[in-house]
KOLKE-791225 format. One line per 4 residues: number of its first residue (from 1); their letters; for each residue x, y, z of N, C-alpha, C. Coordinates in steps of 0.02 Angstrom, whole numbers, plus 50000, padded with zeros to 5 digits. Atoms other than C-alpha are relative to their C-alpha. Example, Ala and Ser with C-alpha at 12.3 -4.5 7.8 and 13.67 -1.06 7.14 Angstrom:
1 = as = 50045,49941,50000,50615,49775,50390,50045,50060,50000 | 49958,49941,49997,50684,49947,50357,49961,50055,50037
***
This chain:
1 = xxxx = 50042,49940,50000,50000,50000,50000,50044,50062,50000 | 49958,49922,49996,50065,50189,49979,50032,50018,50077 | 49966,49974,49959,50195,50233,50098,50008,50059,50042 | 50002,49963,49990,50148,50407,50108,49929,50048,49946
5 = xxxx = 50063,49998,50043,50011,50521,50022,50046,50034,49947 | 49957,49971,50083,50147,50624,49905,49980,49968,49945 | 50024,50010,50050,50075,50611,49738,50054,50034,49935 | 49923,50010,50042,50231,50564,49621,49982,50031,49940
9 = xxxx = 50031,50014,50045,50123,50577,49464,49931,50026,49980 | 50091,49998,49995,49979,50674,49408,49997,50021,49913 | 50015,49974,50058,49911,50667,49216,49946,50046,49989 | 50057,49961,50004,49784,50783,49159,49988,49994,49904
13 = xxxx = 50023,50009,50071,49677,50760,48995,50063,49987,49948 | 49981,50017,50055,49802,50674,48899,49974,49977,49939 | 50046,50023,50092,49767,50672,48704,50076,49970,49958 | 49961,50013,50024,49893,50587,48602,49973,49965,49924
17 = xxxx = 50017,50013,50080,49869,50555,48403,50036,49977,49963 | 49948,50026,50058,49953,50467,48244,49993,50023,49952 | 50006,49957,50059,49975,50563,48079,49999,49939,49950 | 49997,50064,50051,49947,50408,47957,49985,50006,49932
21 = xxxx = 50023,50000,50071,49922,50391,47766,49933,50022,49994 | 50085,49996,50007,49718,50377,47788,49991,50047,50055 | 50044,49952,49956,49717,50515,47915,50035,49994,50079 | 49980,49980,49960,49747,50549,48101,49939,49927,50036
25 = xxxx = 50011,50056,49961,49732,50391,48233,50003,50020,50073 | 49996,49950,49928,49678,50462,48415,50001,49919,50044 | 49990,50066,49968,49755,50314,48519,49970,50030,50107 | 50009,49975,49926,49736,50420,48695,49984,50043,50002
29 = xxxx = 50051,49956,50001,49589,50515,48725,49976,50019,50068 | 50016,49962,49929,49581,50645,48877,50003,49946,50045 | 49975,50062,49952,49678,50498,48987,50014,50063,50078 | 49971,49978,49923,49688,50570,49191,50004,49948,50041
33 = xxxx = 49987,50045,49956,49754,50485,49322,50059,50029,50050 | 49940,49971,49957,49904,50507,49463,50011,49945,50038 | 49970,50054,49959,50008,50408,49564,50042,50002,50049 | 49964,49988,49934,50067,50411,49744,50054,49948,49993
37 = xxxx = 49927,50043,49990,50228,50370,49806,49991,49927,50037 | 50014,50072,49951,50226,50176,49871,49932,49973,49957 | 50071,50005,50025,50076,50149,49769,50020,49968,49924 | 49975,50035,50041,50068,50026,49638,49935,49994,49969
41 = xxxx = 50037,50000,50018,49950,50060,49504,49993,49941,49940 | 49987,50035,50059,49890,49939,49382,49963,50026,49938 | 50039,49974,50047,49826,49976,49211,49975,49948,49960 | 50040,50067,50037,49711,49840,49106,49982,50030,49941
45 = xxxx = 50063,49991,50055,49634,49822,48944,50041,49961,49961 | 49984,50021,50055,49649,49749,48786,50057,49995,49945 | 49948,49948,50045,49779,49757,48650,49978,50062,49961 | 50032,49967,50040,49759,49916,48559,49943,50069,50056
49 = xxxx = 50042,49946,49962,49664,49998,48703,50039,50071,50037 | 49961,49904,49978,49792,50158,48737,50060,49975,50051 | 49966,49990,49929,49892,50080,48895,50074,50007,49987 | 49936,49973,50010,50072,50089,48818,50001,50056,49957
53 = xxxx = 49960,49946,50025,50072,50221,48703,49955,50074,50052 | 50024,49950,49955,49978,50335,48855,50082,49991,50050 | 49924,50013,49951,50145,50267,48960,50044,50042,49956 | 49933,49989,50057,50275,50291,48807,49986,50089,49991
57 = xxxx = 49998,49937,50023,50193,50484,48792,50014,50040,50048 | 50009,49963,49942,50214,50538,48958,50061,50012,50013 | 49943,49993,50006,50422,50520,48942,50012,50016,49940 | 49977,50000,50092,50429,50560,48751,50053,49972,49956
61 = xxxx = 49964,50069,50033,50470,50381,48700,49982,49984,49924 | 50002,50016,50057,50361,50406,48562,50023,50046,49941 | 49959,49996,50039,50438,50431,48380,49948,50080,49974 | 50058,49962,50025,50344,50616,48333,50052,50043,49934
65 = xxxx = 50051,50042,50021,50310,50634,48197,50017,49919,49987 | 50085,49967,50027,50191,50538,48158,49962,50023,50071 | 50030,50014,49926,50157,50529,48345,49992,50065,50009 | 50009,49922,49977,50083,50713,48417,49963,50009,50065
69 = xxxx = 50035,49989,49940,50033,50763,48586,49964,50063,49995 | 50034,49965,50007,49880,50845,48569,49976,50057,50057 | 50003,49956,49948,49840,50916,48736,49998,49947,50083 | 49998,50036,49935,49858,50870,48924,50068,50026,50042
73 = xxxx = 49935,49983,49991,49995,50897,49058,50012,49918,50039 | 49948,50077,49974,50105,50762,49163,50049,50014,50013 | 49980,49978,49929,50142,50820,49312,50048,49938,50026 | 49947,50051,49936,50323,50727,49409,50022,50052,50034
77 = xxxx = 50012,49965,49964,50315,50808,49549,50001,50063,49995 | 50013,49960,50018,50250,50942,49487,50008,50050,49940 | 49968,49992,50073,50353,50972,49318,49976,49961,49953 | 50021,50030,50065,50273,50955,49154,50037,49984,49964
81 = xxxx = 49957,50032,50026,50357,50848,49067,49996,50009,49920 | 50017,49971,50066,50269,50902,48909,50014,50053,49969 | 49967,49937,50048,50359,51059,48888,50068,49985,50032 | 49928,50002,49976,50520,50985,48950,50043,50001,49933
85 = xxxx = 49950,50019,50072,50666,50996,48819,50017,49939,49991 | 49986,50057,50025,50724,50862,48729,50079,49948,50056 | 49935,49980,49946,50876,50889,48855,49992,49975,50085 | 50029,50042,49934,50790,50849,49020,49958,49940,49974
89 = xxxx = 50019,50071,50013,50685,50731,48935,50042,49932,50012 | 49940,50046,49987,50845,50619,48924,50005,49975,50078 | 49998,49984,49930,50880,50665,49109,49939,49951,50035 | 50048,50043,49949,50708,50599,49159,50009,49936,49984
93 = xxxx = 49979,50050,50026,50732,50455,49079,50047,49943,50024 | 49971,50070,49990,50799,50293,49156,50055,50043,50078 | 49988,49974,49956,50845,50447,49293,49963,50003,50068 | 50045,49970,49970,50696,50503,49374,49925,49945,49981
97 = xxxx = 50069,50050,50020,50567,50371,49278,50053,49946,49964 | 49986,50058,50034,50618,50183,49253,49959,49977,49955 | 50035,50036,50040,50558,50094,49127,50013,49927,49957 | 49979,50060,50019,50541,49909,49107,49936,49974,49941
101 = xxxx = 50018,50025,50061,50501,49840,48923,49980,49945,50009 | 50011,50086,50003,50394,49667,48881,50056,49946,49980 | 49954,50035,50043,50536,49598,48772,50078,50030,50035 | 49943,49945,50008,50698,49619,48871,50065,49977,49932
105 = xxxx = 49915,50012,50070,50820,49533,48709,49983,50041,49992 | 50017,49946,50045,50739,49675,48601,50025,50053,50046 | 49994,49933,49951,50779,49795,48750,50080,50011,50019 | 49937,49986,49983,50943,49759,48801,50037,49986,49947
109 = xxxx = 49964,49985,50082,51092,49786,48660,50033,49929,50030 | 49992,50089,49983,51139,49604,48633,50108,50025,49982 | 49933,50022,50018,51350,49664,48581,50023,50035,50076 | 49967,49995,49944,51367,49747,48761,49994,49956,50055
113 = xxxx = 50012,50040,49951,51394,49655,48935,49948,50045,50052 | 50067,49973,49954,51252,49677,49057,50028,50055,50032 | 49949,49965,49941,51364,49758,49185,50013,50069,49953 | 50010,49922,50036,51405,49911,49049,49939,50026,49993
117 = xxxx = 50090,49979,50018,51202,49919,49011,49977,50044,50075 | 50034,49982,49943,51175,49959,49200,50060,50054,50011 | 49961,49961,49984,51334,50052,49238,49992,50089,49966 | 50006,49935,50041,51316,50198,49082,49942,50046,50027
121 = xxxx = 50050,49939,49978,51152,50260,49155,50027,50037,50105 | 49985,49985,49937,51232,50267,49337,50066,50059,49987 | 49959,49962,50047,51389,50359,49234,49985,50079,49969 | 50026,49945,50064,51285,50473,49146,49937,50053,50047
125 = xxxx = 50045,49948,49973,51140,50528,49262,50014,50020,50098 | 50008,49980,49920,51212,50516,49469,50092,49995,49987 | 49945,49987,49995,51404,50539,49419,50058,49964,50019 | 49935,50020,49975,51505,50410,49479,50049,49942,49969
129 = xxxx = 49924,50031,50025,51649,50331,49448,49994,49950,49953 | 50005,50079,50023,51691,50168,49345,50005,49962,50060 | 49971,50065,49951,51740,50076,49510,49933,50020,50020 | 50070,50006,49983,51578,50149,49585,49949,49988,49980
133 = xxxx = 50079,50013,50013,51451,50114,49474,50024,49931,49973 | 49995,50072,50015,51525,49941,49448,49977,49977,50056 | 50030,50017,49950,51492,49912,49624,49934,49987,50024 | 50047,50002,50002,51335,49984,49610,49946,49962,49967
137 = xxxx = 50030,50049,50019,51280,49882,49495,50016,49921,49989 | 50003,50071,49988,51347,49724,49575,49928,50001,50054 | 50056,49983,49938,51223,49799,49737,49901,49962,49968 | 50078,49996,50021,51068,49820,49615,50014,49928,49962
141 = xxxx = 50020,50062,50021,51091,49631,49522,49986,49964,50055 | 50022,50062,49944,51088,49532,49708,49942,50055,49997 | 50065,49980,49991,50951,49657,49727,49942,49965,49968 | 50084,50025,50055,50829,49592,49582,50018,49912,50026
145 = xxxx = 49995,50076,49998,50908,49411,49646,50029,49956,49936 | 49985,50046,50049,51037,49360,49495,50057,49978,50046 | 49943,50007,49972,51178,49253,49589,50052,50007,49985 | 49962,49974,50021,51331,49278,49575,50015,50053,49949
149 = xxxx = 50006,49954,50053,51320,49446,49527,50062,50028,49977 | 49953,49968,49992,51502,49504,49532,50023,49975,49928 | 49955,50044,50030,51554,49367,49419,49953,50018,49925 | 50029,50000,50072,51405,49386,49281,49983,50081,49975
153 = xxxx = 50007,49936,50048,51436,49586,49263,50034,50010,49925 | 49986,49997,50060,51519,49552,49112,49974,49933,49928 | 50043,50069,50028,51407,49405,49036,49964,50054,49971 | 50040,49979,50039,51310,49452,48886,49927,49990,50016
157 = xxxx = 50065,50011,49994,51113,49461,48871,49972,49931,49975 | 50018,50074,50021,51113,49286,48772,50035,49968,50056 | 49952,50045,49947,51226,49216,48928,49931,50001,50048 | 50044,50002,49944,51049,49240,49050,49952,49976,49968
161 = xxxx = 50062,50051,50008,50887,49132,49029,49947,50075,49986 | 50038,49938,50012,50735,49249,48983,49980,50045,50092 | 50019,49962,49927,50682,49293,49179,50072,50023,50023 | 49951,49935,49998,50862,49347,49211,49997,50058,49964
165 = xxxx = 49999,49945,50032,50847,49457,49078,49965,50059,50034 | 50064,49980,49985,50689,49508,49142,50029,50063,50065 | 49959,49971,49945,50799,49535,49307,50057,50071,49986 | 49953,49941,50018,50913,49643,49240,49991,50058,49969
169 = xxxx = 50047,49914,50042,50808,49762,49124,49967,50038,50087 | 50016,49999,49947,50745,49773,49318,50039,50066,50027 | 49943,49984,49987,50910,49810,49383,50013,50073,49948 | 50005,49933,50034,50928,49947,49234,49964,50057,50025
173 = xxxx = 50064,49954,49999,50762,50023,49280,50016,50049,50064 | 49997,50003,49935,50805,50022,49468,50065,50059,50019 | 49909,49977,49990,50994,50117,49433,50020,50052,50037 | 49976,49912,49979,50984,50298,49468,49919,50000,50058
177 = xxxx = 50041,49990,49939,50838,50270,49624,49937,50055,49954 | 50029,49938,50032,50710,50345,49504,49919,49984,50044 | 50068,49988,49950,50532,50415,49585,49946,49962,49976 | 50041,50038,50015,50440,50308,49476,50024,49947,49941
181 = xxxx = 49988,50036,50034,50447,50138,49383,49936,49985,49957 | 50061,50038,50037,50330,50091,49221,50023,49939,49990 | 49997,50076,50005,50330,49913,49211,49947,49973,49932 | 50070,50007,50055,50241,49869,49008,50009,49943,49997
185 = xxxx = 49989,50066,49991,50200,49696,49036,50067,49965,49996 | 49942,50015,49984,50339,49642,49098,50023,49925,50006 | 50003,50085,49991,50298,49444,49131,49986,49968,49935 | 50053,49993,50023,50201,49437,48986,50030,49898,49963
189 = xxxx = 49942,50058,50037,50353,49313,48883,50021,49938,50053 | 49978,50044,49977,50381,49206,49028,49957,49948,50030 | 50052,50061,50006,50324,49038,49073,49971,50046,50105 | 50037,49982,49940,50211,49068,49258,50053,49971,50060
193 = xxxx = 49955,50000,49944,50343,49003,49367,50037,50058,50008 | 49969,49926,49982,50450,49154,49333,49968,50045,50017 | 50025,49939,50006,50343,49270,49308,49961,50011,50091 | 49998,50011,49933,50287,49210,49497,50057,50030,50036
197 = xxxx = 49918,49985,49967,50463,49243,49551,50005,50103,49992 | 50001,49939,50030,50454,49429,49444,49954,50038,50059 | 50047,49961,49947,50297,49487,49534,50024,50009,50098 | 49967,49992,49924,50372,49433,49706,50034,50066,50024
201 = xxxx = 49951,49972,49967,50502,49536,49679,49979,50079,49999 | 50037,49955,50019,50403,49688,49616,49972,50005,50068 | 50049,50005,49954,50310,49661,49768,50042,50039,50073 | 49944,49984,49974,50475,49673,49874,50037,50048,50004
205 = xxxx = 49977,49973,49992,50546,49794,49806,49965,50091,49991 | 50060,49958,49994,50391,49923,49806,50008,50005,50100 | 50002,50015,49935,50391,49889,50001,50070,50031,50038 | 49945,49994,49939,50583,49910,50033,50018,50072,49967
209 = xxxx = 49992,49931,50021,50600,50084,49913,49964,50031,49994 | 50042,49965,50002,50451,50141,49916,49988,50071,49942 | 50007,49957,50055,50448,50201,49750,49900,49980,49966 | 50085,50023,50043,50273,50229,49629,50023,49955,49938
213 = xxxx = 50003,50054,50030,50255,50084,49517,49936,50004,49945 | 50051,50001,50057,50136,50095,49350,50027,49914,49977 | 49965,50057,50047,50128,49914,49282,49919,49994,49953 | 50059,50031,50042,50033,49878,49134,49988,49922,49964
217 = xxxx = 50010,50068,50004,49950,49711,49086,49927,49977,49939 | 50075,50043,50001,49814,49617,49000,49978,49969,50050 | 50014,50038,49947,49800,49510,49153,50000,50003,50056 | 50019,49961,49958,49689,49545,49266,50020,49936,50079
221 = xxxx = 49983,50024,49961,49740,49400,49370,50064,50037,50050 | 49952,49955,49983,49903,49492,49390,49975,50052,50038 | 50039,49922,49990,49816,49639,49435,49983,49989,50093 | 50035,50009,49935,49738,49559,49590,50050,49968,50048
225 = xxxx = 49949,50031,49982,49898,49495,49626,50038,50074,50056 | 49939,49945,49971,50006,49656,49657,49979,50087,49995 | 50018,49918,50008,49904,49805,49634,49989,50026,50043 | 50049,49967,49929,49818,49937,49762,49959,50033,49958
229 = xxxx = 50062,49952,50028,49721,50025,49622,49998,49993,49917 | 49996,50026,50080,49686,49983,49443,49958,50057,49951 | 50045,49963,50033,49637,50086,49287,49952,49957,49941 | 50029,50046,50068,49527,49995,49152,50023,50049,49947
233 = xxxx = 49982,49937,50087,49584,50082,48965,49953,49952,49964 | 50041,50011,50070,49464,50043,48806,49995,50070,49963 | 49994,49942,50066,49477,50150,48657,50048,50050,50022 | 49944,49957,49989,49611,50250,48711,49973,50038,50044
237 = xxxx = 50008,49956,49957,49517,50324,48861,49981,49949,50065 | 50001,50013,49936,49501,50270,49055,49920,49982,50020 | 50071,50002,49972,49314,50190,49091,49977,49975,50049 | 50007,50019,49918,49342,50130,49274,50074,50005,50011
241 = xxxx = 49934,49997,49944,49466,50166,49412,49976,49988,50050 | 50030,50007,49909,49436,50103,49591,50076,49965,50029 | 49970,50046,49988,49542,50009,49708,49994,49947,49988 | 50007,50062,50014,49585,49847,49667,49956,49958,50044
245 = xxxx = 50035,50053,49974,49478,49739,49787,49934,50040,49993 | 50055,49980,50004,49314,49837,49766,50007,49993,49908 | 50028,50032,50079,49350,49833,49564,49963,49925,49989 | 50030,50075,50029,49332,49642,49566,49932,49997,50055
249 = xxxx = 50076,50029,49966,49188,49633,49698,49952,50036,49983 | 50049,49943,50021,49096,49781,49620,50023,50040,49938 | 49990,49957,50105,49132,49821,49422,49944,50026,49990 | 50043,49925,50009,49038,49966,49385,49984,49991,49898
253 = xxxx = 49990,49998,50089,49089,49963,49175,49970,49945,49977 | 50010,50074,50021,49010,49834,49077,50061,49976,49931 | 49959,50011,50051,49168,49831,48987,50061,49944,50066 | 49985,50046,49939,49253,49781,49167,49985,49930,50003
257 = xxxx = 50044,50073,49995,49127,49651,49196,50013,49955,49960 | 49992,50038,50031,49163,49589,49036,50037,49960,49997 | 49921,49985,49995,49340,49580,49063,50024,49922,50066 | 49990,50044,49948,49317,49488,49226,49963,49920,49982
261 = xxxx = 50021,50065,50028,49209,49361,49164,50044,49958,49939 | 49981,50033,50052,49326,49306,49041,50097,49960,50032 | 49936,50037,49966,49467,49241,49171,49974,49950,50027 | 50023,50070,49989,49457,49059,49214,49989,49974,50071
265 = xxxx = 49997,50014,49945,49410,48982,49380,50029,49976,50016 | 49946,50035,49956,49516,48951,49514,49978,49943,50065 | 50051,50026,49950,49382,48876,49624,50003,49930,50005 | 49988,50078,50018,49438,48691,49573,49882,49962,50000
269 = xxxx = 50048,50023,50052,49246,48688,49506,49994,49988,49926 | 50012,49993,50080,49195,48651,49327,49993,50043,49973 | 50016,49938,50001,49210,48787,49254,49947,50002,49937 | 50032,49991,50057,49091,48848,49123,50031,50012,49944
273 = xxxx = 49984,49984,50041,49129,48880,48956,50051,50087,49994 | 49981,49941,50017,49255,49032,48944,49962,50060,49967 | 50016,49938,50038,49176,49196,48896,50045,50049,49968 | 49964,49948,50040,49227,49322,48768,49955,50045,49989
277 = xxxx = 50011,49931,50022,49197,49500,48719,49984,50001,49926 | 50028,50010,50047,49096,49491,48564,50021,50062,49958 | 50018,49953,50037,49112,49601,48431,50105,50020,49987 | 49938,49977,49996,49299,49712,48390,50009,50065,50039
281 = xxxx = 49994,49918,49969,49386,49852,48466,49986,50037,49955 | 50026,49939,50042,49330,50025,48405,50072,50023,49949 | 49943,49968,50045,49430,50117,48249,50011,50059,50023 | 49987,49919,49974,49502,50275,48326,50021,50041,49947
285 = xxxx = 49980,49982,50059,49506,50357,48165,49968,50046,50005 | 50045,49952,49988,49416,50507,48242,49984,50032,50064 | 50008,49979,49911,49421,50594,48422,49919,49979,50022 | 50053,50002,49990,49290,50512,48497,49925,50026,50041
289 = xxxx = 50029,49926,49976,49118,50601,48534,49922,49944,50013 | 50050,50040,49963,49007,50430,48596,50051,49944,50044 | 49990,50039,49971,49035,50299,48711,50040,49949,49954 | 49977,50011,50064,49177,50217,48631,49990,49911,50012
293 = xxxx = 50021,50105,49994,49120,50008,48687,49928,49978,49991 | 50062,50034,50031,48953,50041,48626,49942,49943,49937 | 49996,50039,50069,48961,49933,48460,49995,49924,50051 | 49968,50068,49962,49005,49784,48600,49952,49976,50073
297 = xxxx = 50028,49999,49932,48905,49822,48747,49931,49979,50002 | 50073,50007,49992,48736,49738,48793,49962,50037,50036 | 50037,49979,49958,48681,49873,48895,49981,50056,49954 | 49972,49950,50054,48712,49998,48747,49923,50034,50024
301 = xxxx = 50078,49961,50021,48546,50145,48737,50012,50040,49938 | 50006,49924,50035,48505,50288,48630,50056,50050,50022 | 49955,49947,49963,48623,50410,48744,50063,49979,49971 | 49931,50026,50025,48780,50290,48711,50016,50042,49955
305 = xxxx = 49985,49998,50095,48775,50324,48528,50019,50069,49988 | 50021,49937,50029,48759,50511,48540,50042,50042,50063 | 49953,49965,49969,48889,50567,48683,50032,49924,50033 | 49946,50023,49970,49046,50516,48771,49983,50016,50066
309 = xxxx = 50021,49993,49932,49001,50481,48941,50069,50027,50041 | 49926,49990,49988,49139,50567,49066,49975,49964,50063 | 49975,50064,49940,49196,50467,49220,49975,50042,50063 | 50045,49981,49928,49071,50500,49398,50051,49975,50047
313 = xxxx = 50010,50049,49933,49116,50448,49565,49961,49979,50034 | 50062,50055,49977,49013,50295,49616,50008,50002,50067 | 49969,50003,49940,49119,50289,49785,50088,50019,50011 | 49944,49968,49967,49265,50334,49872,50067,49969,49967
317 = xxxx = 49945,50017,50018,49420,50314,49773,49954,49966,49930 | 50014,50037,50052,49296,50241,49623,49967,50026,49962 | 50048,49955,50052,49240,50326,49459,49956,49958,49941 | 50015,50027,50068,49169,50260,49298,49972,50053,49954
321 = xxxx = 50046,49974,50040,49123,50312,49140,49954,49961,49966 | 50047,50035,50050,48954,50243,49085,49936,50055,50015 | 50079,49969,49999,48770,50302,49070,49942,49927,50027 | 50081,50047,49990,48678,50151,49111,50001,49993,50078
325 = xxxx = 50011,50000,49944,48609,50138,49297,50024,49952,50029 | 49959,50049,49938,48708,49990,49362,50055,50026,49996 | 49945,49985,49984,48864,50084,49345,49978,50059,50047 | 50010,49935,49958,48786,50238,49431,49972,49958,50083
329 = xxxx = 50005,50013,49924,48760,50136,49585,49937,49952,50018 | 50077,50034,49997,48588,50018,49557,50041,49913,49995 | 49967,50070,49991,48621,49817,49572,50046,49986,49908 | 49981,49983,50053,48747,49785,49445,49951,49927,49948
333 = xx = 50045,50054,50021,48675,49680,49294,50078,49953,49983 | 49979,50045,50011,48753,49501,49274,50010,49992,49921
***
């Protein structure tokens, strides 16, 4: 749970767009949210539903053009990062905000040794030495738990199994003590024993640095695993936030609901037939100006079709955006 109430993290109406052949692609549409220190948010949805390139825009990871930030700020502790130069951008960067990738081969440079990968950002953004940031990053590998770390700072990225890797993009993220870590599915490639081991340590090391933690996922199992507060994303905008243990005992969205019904039982009953989400995600080929899961939704009305519902609070720490009366607080429908 949050360590303190300092609020590491605050977005405001993020809009983020793609300049494409056929026109302009609005992937993140008026996204808010914030994130306390010690506080480990999770973010859900679909592929395609906004949750990394709303991450990737908030450090300006993405490639612009075609990519354009339309409007919003994003607030670290209290500095918009959206009018930062290209110059502090860097700075925040793997300084001030970690960031751990799904794929770490693709992430880490396969002709250097691990031990240089972690050292250059300790080099480059807190100043110290070669003997000290070799040290330092013998400290931070027993940290994430690779053994003998002294001996494998100069072992390549093909010399570690995929969950070392995993460990060590970790270890990167972790280098310069930054105020917040994004985590973009981070397990996603590994078989469930590691990725068991991964979350542990996530779990661990949220607890002993008390840093803010964004991890994004499809899996909401995960979610219920290591979160304290979760966002739902569809169509590139935010249509439930609550804490995590009132999301699953009380989904408000019938996009939620949907969401939840479609993870398998653990109950060692029979389970029923798996459910799915009928229909496709929406084409964001247009800032949207209705309910953007109405094509999908069985609760759909007249109103859906004809505005963009914005996000209430149902209860304390819990918003949604819908129009139909079981999200506004009436028994929800099954």
């Amino acid at each position: 749970m949050p360590s303190g109430d300092r609020t590491v993290l605050e977005v405001r109406g993020l809009r983020t767009a793609f300049q494409t052949r056929s026109g302009s692609v609005y992937a993140v549409n008026d996204v808010s949210f914030d994130v306390k220190r010690g506080e480990l948010l999770g973010v859900v949805g679909e592929s395609g539903s906004g949750k990394s390139v709303t991450m990737m825009s908030l450090i300006g990871l993405l490639p612009m053009p075609p990519a354009r930030i339309e409007a919003g700020e994003v607030l670290l502790d209290g500095e918009d990062l959206l009018k930062a130069s290209p110059a502090r951008l860097r700075n925040v960067r793997g300084g001030e905000v970690g960031f751990v990738f799904q794929d770490p081969m693709t992430s880490l440079n396969p002709v250097f040794p691990v031990g240089f990968q972690i050292v250059e950002p300790l080099r480059r953004h807190m100043g110290l030495s070669k003997k000290a940031a070799r040290d330092r990053a013998v400290e931070l590998l027993e940290l994430v738990g690779i053994p003998g770390a002294r001996a494998r700072l100069d072992d390549y990225p093909h010399q570690f199994s995929g969950g070392m890797r995993q460990r060590v993009m970790i270890a990167i993220a972790l280098a310069c003590d930054p105020k917040l870590l994004i985590a973009d599915e981070p397990t996603t490639a590994l078989d469930v024993t590691i990725q068991a081991q991964i979350l542990e340590l996530v779990h661990k090391l949220r607890d002993e640095l008390g840093m803010a933690i964004v991890w994004i996922t499809h899996d909401l199992g995960v979610i219920a695993q290591i979160a304290d507060r979760v966002l739902v994303m569809y169509g590139g905008q935010v249509v439930e936030q609550a804490p995590v243990r009132p999301l699953f005992r009380d989904p408000r969205h019938p996009y939620t609901r949907a969401l939840l019904k479609t993870i398998p039982s653990v109950t060692g009953e029979r389970a029923a037939k798996l459910q799915v989400i009928e229909g496709q995600p929406p084409i964001l080929g247009a800032f949207p100006t209705a309910c953007p899961f109405r094509d999908r939704c069985p609760l759909a009305f007249e109103r859906c079709h004809a505005q963009n519902p914005a996000r209430e609070v149902v209860a304390e720490g819990h918003d949604v955006a819908c129009f139909h009366p079981s999200a506004q607080g009436a028994e929800a429908v099954a």
